[in-house]
N, C-alpha and C positions, 0 to 999 in steps of 0.2 A: 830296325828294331822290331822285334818280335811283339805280333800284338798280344800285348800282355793287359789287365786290367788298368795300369798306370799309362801306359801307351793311349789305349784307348780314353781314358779320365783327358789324357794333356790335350791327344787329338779334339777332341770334344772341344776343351777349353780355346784353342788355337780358332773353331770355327765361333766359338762366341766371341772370338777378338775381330775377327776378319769380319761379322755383321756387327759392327762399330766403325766401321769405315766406311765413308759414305763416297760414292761417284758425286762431286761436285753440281754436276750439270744435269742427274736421273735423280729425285730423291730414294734411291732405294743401294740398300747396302751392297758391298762388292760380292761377295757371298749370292746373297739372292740372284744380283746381275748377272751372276755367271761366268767372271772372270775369272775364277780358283780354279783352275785344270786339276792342281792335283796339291797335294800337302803331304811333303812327305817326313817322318820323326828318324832322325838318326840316333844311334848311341850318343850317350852324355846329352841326350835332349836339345838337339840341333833341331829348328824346324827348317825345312825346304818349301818353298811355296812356288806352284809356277803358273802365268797368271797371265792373263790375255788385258788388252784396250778394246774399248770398243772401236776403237776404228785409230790407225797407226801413225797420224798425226794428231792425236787427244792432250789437249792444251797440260794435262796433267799428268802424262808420261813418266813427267822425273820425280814429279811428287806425291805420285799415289802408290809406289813399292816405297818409300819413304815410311808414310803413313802407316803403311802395313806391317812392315818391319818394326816401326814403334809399338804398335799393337800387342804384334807377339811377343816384344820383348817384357813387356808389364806382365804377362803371366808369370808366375812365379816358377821358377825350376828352369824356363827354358833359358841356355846359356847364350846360344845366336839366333838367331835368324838372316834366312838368303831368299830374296826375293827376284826372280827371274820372269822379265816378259820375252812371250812368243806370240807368234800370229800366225801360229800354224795348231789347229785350224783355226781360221779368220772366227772373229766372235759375232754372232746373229743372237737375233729372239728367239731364235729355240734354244736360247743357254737362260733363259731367264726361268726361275722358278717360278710355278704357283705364288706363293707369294708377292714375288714383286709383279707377275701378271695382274693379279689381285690389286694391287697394289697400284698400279698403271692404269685400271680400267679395261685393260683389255680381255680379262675374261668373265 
């Protein structure tokens, strides 16, 4: 989808859905964690989302692209969403934003 002003609006909205999800076990939203590699808008407002664990046996595996996928579906206009984990590249502390460093204590 061509970033258009409605592209960019939905994208926008897609990442205020994704910091509403929280990592169980870090209080800090998937978003800030660092798990969204990438978001991508297809025609007819498909969202694509591809999204790492912190680590590949994470008790919540099956239920946090769940989560996520319900997220994006509450925004208004998006007709699916696909949520895809990879572990490549493996997720560290240097995927965590400002924020949830902040957040953490650690900066």
């Amino acid at each position: 989808m061509e970033e258009t002003p409605k592209y960019l609006e939905l994208e926008s909205k897609v990442v205020d859905a994704l910091k509403t999800v929280f990592d169980p076990e870090i209080p800090i939203n998937v978003y800030e964690l660092g798990l969204i590699y990438n978001i991508t808008i297809v025609e007819n407002c498909f969202v694509n989302i591809l999204m790492t664990l912190t680590a590949p046996n994470c008790p919540v595996a099956e239920s946090l692209p769940v989560d996520i996928r319900n997220a994006i579906l509450q925004i208004e206009g998006v007709k699916d969403a696909f949520v895809e984990i990879t572990f490549d590249p493996p997720w560290d502390k240097d995927n965590l934003s400002e924020a949830a460093l902040l957040e953490l204590g650690l900066l």
